[in-house]
C-alpha positions as CSV (number, residue, x, y, z in Angstrom):
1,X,71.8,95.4,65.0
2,X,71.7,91.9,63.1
3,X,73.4,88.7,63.6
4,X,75.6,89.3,59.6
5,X,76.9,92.7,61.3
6,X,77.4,91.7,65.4
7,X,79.4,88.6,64.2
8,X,82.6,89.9,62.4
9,X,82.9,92.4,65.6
10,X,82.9,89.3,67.7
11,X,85.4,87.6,65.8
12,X,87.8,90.7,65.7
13,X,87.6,91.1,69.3
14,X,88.3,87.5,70.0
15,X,91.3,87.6,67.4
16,X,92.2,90.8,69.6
17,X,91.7,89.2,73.0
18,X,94.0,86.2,71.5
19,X,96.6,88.0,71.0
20,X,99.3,88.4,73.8
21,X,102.3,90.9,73.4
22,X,105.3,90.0,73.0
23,X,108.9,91.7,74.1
24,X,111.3,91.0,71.1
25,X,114.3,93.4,72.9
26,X,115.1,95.4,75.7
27,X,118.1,97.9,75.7
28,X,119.8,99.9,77.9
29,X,121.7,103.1,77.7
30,X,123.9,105.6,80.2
31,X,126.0,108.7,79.7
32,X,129.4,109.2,80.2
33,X,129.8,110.0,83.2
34,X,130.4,108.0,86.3
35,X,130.1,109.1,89.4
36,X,131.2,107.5,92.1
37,X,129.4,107.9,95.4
38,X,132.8,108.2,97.2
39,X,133.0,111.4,95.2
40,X,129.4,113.0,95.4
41,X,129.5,112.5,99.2
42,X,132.6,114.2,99.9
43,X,131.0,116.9,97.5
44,X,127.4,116.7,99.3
45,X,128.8,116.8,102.7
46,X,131.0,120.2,101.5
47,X,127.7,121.6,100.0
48,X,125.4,121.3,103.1
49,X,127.5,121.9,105.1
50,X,126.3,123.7,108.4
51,X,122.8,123.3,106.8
52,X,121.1,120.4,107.5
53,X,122.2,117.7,110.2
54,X,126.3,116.6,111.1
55,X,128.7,115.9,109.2
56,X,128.7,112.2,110.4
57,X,124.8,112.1,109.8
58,X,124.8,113.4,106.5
59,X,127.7,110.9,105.7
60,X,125.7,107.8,106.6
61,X,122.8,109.1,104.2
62,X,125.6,108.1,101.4
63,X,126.9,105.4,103.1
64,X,123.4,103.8,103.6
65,X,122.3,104.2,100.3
66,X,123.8,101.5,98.8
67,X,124.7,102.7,96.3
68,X,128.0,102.5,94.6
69,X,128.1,104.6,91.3
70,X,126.0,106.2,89.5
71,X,125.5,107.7,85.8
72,X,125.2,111.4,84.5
73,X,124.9,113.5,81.4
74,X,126.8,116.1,83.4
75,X,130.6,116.2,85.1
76,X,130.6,115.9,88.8
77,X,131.7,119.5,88.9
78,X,128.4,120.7,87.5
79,X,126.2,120.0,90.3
80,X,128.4,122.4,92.5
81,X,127.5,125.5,90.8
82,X,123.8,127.3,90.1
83,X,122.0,126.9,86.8
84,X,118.6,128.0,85.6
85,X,116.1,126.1,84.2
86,X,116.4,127.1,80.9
87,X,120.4,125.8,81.0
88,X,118.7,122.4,82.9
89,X,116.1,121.9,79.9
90,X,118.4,122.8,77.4
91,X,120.8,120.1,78.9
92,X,117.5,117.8,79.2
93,X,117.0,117.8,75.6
94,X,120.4,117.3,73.9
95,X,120.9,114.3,76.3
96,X,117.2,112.6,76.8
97,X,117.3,112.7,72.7
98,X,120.8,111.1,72.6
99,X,120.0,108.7,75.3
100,X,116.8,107.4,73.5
101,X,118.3,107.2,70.4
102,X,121.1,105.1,71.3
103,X,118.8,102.6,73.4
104,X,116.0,103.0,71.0
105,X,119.0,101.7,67.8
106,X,119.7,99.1,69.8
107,X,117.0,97.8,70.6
108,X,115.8,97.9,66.6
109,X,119.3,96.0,66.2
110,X,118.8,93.3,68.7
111,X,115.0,92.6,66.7
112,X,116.3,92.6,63.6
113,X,114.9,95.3,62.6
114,X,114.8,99.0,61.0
115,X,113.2,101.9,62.1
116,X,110.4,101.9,59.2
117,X,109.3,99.0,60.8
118,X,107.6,100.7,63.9
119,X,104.1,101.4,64.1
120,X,103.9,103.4,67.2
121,X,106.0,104.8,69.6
122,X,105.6,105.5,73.3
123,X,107.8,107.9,74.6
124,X,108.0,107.9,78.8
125,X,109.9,111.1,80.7
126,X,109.0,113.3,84.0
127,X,112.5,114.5,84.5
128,X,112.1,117.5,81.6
129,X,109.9,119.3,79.4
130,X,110.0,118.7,75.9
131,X,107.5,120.3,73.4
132,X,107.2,119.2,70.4
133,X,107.8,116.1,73.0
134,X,111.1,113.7,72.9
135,X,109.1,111.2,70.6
136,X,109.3,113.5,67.9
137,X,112.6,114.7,68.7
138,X,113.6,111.2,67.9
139,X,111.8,111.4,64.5
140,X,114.5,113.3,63.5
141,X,117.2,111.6,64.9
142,X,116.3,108.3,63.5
143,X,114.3,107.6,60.4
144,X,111.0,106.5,61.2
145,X,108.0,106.5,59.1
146,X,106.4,110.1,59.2
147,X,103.3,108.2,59.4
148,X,103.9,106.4,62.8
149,X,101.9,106.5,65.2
150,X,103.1,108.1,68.7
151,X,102.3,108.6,72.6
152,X,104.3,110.9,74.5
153,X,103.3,110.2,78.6
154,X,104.9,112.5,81.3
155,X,104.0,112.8,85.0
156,X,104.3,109.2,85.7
157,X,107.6,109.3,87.7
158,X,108.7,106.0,88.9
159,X,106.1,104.5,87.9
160,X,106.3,105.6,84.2
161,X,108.6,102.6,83.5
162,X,106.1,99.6,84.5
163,X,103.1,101.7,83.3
164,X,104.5,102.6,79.9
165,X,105.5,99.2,79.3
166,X,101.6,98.2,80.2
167,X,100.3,100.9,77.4
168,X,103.0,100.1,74.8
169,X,101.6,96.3,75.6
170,X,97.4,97.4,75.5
171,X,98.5,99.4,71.8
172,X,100.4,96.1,70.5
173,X,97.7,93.9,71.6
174,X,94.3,96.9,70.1
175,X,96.7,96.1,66.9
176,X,97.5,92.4,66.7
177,X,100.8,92.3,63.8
178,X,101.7,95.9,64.9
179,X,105.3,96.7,66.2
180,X,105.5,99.1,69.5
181,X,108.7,101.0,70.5
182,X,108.6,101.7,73.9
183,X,111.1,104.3,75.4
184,X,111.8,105.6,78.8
185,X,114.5,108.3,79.5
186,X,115.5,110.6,83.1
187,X,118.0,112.0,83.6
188,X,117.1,113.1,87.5
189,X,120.4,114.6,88.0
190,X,119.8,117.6,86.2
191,X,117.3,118.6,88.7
192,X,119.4,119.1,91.5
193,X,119.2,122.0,92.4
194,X,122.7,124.2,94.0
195,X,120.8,126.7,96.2
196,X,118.3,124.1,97.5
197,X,119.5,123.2,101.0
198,X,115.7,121.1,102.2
199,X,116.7,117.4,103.5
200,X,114.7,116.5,100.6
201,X,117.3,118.0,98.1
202,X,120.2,115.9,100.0
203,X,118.3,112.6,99.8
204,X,117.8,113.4,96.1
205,X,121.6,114.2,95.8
206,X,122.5,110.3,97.3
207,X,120.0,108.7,95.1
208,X,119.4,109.9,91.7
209,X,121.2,108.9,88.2
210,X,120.6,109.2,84.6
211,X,119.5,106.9,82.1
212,X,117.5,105.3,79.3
213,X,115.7,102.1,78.2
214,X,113.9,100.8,74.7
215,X,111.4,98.0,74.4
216,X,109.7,96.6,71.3
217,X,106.6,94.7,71.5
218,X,104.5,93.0,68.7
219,X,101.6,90.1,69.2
220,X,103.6,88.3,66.2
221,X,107.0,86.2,66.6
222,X,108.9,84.6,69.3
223,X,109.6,87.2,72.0
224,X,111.4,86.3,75.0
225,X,108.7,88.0,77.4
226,X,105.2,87.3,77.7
227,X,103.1,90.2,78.7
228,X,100.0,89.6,80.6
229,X,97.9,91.5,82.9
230,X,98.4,95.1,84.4
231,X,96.8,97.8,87.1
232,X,97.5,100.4,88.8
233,X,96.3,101.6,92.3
234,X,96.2,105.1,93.4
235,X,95.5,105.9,96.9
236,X,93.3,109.3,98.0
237,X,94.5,112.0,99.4
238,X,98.2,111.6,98.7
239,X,99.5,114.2,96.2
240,X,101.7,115.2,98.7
241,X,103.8,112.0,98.6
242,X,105.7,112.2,95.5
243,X,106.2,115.1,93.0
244,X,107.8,118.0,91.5
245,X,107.6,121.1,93.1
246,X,108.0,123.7,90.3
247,X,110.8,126.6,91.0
248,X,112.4,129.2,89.3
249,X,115.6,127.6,89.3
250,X,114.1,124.1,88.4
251,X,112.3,120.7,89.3
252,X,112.5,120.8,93.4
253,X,111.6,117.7,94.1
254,X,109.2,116.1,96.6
255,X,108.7,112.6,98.6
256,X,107.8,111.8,101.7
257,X,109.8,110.1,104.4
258,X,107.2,108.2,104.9
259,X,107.4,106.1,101.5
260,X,108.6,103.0,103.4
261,X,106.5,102.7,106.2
262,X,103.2,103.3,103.9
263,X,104.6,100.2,101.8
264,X,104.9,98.1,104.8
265,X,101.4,98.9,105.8
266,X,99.2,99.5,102.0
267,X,101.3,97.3,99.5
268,X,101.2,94.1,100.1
269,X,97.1,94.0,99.8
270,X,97.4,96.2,96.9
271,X,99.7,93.9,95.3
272,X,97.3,91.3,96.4
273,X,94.2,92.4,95.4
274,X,95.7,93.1,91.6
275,X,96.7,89.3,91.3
276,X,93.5,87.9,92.6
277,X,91.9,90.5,90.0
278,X,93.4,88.1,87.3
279,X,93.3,84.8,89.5
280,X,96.9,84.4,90.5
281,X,98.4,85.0,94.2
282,X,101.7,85.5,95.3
283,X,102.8,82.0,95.2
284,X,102.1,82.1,91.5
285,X,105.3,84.7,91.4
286,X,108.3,83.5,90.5
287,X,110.5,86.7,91.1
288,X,109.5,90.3,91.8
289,X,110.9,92.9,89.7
290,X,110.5,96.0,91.7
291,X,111.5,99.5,91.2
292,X,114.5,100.1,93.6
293,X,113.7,103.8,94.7
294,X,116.4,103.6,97.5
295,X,117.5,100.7,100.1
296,X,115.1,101.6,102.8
297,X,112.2,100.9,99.9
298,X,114.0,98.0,98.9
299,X,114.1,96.5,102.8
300,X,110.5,97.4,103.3
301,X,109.6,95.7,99.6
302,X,111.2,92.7,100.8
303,X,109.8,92.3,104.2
304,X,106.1,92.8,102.4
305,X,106.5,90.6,100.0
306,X,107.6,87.9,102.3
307,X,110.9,87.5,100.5
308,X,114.0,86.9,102.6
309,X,116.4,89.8,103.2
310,X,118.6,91.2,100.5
311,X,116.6,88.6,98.4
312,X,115.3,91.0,96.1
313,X,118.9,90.7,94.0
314,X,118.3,92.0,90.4
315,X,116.8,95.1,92.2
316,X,119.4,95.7,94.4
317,X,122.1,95.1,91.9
318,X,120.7,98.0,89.8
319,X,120.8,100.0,92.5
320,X,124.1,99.3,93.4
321,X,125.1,100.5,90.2
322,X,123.0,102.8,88.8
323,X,121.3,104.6,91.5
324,X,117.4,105.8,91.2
325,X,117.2,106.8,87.8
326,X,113.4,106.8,88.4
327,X,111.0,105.2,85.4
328,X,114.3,103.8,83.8
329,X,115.0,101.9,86.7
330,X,112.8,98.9,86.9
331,X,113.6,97.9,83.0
332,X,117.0,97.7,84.2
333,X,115.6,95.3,86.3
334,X,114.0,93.4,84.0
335,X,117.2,93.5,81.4
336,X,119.2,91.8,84.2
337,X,116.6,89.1,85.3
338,X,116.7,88.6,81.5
339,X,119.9,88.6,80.6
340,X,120.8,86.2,83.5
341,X,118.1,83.8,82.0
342,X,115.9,84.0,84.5
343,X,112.4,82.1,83.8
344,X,108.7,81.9,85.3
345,X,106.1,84.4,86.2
346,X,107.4,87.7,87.1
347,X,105.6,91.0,88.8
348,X,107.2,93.9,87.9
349,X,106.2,96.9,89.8
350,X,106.6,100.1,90.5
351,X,105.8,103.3,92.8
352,X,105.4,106.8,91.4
353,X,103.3,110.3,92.2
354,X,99.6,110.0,92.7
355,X,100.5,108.1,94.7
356,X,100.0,105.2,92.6
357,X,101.5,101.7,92.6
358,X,101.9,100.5,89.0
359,X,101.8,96.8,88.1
360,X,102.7,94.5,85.1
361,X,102.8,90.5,84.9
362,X,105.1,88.6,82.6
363,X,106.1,85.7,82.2
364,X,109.0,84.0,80.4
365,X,108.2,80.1,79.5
């Protein structure tokens, strides 16, 4: 190969390497209705009942949650009664469409821009199954061109959020000028399951909450967020950790009680060996933007990360209010931190099956 053809590939890939994505919005969306965790533990406590262990046990599960309210695309009264999967996916589709769409308008509204305007979509969900997939679902809902690009991910879990915000970033950046729509939508309520008495079920039934996110990213304009390096780590031998287990009634799902303790001893060099990977450390952090799968992950993410206790505040405030709502969760995090006008170098990140921890730099100037 000659020097005339090697050197206009050179120059592409340095114009490609130049260019750093860019968040121009970041929406948020949740269904109608709220349920307050008052409620859903008097409910829980009535359902498993006599099942699992006493009544004063099962009441400080709730209670230590902290967790106030949460969001759902069902009432309350829904969870107290069986449902097949078919009624669950059915359910999965009218609202993961409707939840998308709404966070996906806003965000086009908040860049200034239309929907012909995207280039590519990424479309992030474990909590259904969708085929054709939710991002063309969305293609009818909302007039994109029929020529855009798209990339449906599912299997991700928790970590779904960080990580599809880390491809939506690699696509902008492989296409310098290009506009990315990122969404991410579970709605992990639907997957409780009525006959399902495992301890696993009741943790679930404290934690999990619906919702939906939208991103857009281009290499071109003045975005708020700067979006730099990302990784992922995924240990051996843990399948078992977090998952779906697949029944006839539904998504069953599956994580270990041993999520907190294996963050206290594997994350922090993880997290650690990622930075040094692109020559920052810990102290080059300004705030931590972590996925708040529950308080006990939250506790266990602070005392890792060396941060004081209950200092991990925009996580905890989402939680507080939202619940889990799995991949959604940690760009409610970042919308917060944003919206409060937070600055510096964040690390967003993020647990999720594999067992994998996902990770994603910013930084906002």
């Amino acid at each position: 190969m000659n020097e005339a053809t090697t050197r206009p590939r050179r120059a592409a890939a340095a114009r490609t390497e130049m260019a750093v994505p860019r968040l121009h919005a970041l929406a948020t969306a949740v269904p109608p209705h709220v349920l307050d965790q008052a409620a859903v533990s008097a409910a829980g406590r009535r359902l498993f009942a006599g099942t699992l262990a006493t009544e004063e046990r099962m009441a400080a599960v709730y209670a230590n949650a902290a967790i106030a309210q949460r969001f759902s695309c069902v009432p309350l009264e829904w969870y107290l009664q069986p449902h097949g999967f078919a009624e669950r996916n059915g359910l999965f589709l009218t609202h993961a469409v409707a939840l998308a769409a709404r966070a996906a308008s806003q965000a086009l509204e908040e860049a200034g821009l239309v929907p012909e305007d995207i280039d590519a979509i990424v479309g992030v969900s474990t909590s259904g199954i969708a085929t054709p997939s939710l991002d063309a679902l969305l293609l009818e809902r909302l007039p994109f061109r029929r020529t855009v690009e798209r990339l449906p991910i599912f299997g991700l879990g928790c970590a779904g959020g960080v990580l599809g915000l880390a491809r939506a970033a690699t696509l902008a950046r492989a296409r310098p000028g290009s506009r990315v729509l990122l969404f991410v939508v579970e709605l992990c309520g639907l997957t409780f399951r009525h006959g399902d008495r495992t301890a696993s079920n009741f943790v679930a039934s404290a934690l999990f909450g619906d919702g939906a996110a939208a991103a857009i990213l281009s290499t071109e304009g003045a975005g708020s967020l700067l979006l730099g390096p990302s990784g992922e780590h995924t240990w051996p031998g843990s399948l078992d950790v977090m998952g779906w287990n697949v029944h006839d009634d539904g998504l069953g799902v599956l994580f270990s009680r041993d999520i907190p303790a294996l963050i206290r001893s594997e994350f922090g060099a993880v997290a650690d060996a990622f930075l040094a990977r692109h020559g920052l450390s810990r102290g080059a952090i300004d705030a931590f933007l972590c996925h708040p799968g529950g308080a006990k992950v939250v506790e266990a993410l602070e005392a890792v990360l060396d941060l004081p206790a209950g200092g991990m505040e925009d996580s905890r405030a989402v939680l507080r209010d939202h619940g889990n709502m799995s991949a959604v969760t940690v760009l409610f995090v970042l919308e917060r931190a944003l919206r409060l006008g937070r600055r510096g170098r964040f690390l967003l990140s993020a647990l999720g099956p594999g067992f994998t921890a996902a990770f994603q730099v910013a930084e906002r100037p």
